[in-house]
C-alpha positions as CSV (number, residue, x, y, z in Angstrom):
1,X,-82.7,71.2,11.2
2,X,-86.3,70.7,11.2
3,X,-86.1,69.3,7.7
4,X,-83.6,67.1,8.8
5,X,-85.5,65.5,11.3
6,X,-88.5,65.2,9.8
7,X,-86.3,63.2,7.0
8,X,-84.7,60.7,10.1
9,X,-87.8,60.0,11.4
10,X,-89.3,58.8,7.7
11,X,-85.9,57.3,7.0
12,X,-86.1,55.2,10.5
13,X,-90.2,53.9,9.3
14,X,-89.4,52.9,5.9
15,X,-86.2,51.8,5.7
16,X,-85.1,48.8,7.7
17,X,-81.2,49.2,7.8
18,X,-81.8,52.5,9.1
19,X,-84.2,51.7,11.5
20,X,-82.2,48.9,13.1
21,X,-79.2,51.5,14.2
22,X,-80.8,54.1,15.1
23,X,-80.5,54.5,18.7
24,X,-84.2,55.9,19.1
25,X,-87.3,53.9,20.6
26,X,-90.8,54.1,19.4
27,X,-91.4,56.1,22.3
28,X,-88.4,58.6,21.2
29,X,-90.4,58.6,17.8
30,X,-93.2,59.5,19.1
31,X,-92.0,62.1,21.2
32,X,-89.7,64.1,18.3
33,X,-92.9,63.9,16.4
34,X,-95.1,65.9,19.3
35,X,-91.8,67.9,19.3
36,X,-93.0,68.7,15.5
37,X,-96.6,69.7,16.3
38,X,-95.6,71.9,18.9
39,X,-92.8,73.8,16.6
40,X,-95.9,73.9,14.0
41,X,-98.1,75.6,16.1
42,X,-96.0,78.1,17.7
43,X,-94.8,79.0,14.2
44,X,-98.2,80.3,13.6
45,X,-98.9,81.7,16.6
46,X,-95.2,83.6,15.9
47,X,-96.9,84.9,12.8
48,X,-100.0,85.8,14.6
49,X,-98.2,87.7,17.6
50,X,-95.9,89.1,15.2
51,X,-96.0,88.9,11.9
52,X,-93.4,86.3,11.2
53,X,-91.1,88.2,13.1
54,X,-87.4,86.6,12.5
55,X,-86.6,86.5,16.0
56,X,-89.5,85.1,17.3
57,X,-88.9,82.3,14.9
58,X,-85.4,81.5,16.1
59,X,-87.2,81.4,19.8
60,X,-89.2,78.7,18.5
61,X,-86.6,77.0,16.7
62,X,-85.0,77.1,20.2
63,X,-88.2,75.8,21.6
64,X,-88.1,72.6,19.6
65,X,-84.0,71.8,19.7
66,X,-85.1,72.3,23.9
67,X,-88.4,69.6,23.3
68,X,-85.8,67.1,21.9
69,X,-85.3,63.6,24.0
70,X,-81.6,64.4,24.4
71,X,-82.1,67.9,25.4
72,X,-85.6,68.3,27.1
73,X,-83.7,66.8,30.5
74,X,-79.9,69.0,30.2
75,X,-81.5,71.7,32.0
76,X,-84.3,72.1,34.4
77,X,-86.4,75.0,34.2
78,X,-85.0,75.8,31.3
79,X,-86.5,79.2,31.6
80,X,-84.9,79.6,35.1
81,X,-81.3,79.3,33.4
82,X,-82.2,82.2,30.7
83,X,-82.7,84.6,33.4
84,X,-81.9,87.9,32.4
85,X,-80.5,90.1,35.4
86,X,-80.2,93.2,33.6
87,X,-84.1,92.9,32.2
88,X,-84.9,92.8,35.8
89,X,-82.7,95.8,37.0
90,X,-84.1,97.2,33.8
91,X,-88.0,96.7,35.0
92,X,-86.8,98.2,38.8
93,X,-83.9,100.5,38.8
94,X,-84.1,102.3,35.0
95,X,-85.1,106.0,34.6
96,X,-88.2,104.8,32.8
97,X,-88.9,102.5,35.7
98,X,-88.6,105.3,38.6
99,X,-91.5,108.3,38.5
100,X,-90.0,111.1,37.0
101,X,-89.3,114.3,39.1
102,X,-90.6,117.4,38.2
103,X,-89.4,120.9,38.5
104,X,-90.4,121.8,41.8
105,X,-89.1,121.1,45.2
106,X,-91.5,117.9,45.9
107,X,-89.8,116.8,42.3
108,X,-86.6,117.5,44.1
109,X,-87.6,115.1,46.8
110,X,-88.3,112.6,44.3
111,X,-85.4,112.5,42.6
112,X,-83.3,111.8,45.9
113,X,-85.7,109.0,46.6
114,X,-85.2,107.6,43.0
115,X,-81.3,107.8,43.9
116,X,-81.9,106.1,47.2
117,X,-83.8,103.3,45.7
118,X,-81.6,102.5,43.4
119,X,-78.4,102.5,45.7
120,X,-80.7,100.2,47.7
121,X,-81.1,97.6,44.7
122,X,-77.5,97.3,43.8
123,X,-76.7,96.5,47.5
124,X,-79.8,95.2,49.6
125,X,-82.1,93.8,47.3
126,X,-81.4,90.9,45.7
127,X,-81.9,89.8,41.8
128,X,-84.2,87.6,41.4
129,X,-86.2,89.1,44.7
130,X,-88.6,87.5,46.7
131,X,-91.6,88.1,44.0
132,X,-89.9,86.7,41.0
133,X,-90.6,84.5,38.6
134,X,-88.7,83.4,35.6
135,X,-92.6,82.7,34.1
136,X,-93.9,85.8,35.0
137,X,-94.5,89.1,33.1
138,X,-94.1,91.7,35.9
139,X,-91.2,94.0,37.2
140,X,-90.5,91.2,39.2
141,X,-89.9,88.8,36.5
142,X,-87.3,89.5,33.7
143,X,-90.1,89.9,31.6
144,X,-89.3,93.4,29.8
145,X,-91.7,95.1,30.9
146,X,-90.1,98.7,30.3
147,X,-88.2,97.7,27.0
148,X,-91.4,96.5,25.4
149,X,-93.7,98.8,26.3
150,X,-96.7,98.0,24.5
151,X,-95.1,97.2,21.5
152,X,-97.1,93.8,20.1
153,X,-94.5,92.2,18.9
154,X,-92.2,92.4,21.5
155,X,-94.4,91.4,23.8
156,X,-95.5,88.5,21.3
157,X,-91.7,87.2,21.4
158,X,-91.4,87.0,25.2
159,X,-94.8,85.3,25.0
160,X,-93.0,82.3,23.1
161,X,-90.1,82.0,25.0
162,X,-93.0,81.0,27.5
163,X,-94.1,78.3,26.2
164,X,-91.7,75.1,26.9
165,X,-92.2,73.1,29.6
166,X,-90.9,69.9,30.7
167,X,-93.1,67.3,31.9
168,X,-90.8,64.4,31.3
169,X,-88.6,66.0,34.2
170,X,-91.9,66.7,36.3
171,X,-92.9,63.0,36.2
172,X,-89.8,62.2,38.3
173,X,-90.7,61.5,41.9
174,X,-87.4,62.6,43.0
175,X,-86.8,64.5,46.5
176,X,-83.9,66.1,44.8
177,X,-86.1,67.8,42.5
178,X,-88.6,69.0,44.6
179,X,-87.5,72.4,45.4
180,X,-88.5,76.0,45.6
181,X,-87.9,77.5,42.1
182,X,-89.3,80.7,41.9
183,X,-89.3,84.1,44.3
184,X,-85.3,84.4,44.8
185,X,-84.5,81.3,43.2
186,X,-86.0,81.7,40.1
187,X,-82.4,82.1,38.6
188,X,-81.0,78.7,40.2
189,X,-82.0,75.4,37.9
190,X,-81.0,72.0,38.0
191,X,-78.3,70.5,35.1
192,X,-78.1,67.1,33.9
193,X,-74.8,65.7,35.3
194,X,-74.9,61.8,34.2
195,X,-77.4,59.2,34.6
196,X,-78.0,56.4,37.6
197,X,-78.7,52.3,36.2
198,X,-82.3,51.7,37.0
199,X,-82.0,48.0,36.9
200,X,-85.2,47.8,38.7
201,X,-87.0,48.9,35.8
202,X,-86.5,46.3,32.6
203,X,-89.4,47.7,30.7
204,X,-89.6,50.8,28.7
205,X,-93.3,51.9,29.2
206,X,-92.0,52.1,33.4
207,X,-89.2,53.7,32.8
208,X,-90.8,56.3,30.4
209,X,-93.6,56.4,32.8
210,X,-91.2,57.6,35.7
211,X,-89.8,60.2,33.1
212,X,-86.5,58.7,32.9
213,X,-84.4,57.4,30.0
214,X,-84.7,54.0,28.2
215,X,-81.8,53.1,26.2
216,X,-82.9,51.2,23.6
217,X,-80.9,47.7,22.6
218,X,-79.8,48.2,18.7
219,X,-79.5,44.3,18.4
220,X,-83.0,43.7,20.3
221,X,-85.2,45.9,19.8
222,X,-87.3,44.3,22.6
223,X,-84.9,44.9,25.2
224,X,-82.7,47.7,26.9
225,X,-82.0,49.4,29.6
226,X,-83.7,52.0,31.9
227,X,-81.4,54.9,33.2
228,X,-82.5,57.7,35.8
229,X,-81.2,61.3,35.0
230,X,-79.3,62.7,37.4
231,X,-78.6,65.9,38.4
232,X,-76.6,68.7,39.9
233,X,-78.4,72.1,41.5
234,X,-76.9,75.1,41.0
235,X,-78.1,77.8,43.7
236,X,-77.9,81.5,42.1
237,X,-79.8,82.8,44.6
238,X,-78.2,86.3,46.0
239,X,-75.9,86.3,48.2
240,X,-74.4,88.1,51.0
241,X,-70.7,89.2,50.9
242,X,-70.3,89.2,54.3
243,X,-71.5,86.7,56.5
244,X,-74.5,88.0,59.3
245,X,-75.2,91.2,56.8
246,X,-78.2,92.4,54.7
247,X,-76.3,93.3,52.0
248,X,-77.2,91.4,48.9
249,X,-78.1,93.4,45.7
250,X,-76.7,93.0,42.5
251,X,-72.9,94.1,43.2
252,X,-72.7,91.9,46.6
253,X,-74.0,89.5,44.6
254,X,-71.5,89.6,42.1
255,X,-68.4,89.6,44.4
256,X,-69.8,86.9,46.8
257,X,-70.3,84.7,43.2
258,X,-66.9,85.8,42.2
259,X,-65.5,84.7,46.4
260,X,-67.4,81.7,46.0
261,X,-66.3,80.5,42.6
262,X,-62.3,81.0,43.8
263,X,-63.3,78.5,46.8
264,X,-65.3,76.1,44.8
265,X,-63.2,72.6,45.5
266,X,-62.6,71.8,42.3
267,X,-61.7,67.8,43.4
268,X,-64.0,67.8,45.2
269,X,-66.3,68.4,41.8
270,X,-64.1,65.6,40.1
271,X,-65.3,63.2,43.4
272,X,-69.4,64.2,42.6
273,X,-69.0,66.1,46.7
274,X,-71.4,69.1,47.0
275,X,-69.2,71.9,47.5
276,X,-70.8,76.0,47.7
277,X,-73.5,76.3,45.9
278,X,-73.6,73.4,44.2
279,X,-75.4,70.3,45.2
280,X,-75.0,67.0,43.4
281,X,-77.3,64.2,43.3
282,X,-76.8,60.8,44.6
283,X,-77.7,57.4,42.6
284,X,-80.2,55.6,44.3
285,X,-79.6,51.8,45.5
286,X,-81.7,49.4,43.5
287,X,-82.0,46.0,43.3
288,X,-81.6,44.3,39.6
289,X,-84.7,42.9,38.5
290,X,-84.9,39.5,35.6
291,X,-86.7,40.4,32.5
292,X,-89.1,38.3,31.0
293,X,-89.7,38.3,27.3
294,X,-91.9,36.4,24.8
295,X,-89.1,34.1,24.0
296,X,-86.3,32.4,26.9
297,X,-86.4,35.0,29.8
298,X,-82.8,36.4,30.2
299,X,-81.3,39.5,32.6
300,X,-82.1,42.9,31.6
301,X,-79.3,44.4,29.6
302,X,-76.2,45.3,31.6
303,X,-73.8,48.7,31.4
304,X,-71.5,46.2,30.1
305,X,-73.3,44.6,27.5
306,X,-74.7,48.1,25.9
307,X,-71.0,49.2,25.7
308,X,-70.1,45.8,23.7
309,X,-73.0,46.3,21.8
310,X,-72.0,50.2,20.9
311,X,-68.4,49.5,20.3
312,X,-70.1,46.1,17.5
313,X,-72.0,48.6,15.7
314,X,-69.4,51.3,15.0
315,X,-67.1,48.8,14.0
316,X,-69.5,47.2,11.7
317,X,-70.3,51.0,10.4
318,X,-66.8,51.7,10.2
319,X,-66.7,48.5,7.9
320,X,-68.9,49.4,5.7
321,X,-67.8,53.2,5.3
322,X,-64.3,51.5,4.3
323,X,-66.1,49.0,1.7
324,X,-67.7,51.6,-0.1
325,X,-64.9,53.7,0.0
326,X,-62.8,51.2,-1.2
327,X,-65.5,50.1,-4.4
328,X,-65.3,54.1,-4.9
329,X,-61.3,54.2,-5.5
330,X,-61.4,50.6,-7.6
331,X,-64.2,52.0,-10.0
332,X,-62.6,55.1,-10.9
333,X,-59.4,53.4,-11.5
């Protein structure tokens, strides 16, 4: 994969056919490129932290597939969606977690509270809990605190999985996104639904600026279109099963979800309505701006015209796949 990409992106400088269909802008260039850095540097801190352990590369290989333009936006925090609800009963509610009783009466005492705490976790505290964070590396995180130990490495390998964040979804002035995401949401995120037109926008170095997506024009490469991501929130926070009660640890939790997913309104989904615990974003109204240009000013490029312009370059692909196939079959005859 890496090799691969590092081969578009020379393919896309020094050769001109390929450079004119590829859908990606200088900025997109210049942003797979960082993407490279970044997967270069982690890789040696990997081998620092732990010795070129093979799963800490795959977490880095993750790390860059995440960085990519057409990924970095799908999911927002991405750590948030990797939550790991049984590392955090782990850190909380495991024998290793809980003070071990001795053999004595006070040790006696301590296992019953050991029992009581835990009863208390499945059904009254709730997972992520008010002290979470999916970027922290407490009990109250899903850091693996008790799995790891002190062992280097695996402590090394949580250290990566750290590392990404998203500052092209951060430079989004958007009320939608503005949000609590940590304490007992740190297991709720945001997923890329669609985009809105920003025909407001008719200049890439705007539109990047705002941290949305310009869509490059493959028969222009001066022009496009700008396109703001938008997005649906998905609230994992814990639940009660029973409306007016205290009870939501990790098994009320998991039959309110289960309730709540049988009531979802499915059309409801189909008809972009917030339904439960899922809250879809509405397109903002904007106002189409003209586009000036070095040469004769025309209209910024509409939905319309990018589909016409899609549909002229497969055909003209699917052309020449058929010529060459064709020169193939005559030759060897």
């Amino acid at each position: 994969m890496i090799k691969a990409t590092r081969q578009l992106l020379d393919g896309t400088k020094t050769n001109s056919v390929l450079s004119a269909i590829s859908p990606l802008s200088d900025m997109d260039r210049r942003d797979i490129e960082g993407a490279l850095i970044k997967y270069e540097e982690e890789c040696r801190q990997c081998a620092q932290l732990t010795g070129n352990d093979v799963e800490c590369m795959d977490i880095v290989k993750e790390n860059f597939r995440r960085r990519m333009p057409s990924a970095i936006r799908q999911i927002y925090p991405w750590r948030n969606y990797d939550w790991d609800y049984g590392t955090h009963a782990e850190n909380n509610y495991s024998p290793e977690a809980l003070p071990k009783p001795s053999n004595s009466i006070s040790g006696m005492f301590q296992g019953i509270k050991n029992i009581v705490k835990t009863v208390d976790g499945m059904m009254f505290v709730g997972s992520p809990d008010a002290a979470s964070s999916a970027f922290g590396s407490d009990r109250s995180s899903d850091f693996p605190v008790i799995g790891c130990g002190n062992d280097v490495r695996c402590r090394g390998k949580e250290y990566m999985k750290r590392m990404l964040t998203q500052d092209e979804v951060r430079r989004m002035n958007n009320p939608f996104l503005k949000r609590k995401l940590d304490g007992e949401m740190s297991s709720s995120y945001f997923f890329q639904i669609g985009t809105c037109p920003r025909d407001d926008i008719v200049d890439e170095k705007t539109c990047r600026k705002n941290g949305f997506i310009w869509n490059v024009d493959r028969f222009d490469k001066s022009g496009g279109n700008c396109n703001q991501p938008r997005y649906a929130f998905v609230d994992n926070s814990a639940k009660p099963f029973v409306g007016g009660s205290n009870a939501k640890g990790q098994i009320i939790a998991v039959t309110s979800n289960i309730s709540e997913i049988a009531d979802i309104d499915i059309l409801g989904g189909f008809l972009e309505r917030s339904s439960g615990s899922l809250e879809i974003m509405q397109c903002p109204e904007v106002k189409r701006k003209e586009a000036f240009t070095t040469g004769p000013s025309r209209l910024h490029v509409s939905e319309s015209e990018s589909t016409v312009s899609k549909i002229v370059s497969m055909v003209v692909v699917v052309g020449l796949l058929s010529t060459l196939l064709y020169g193939i079959r005559k030759h060897r005859r």
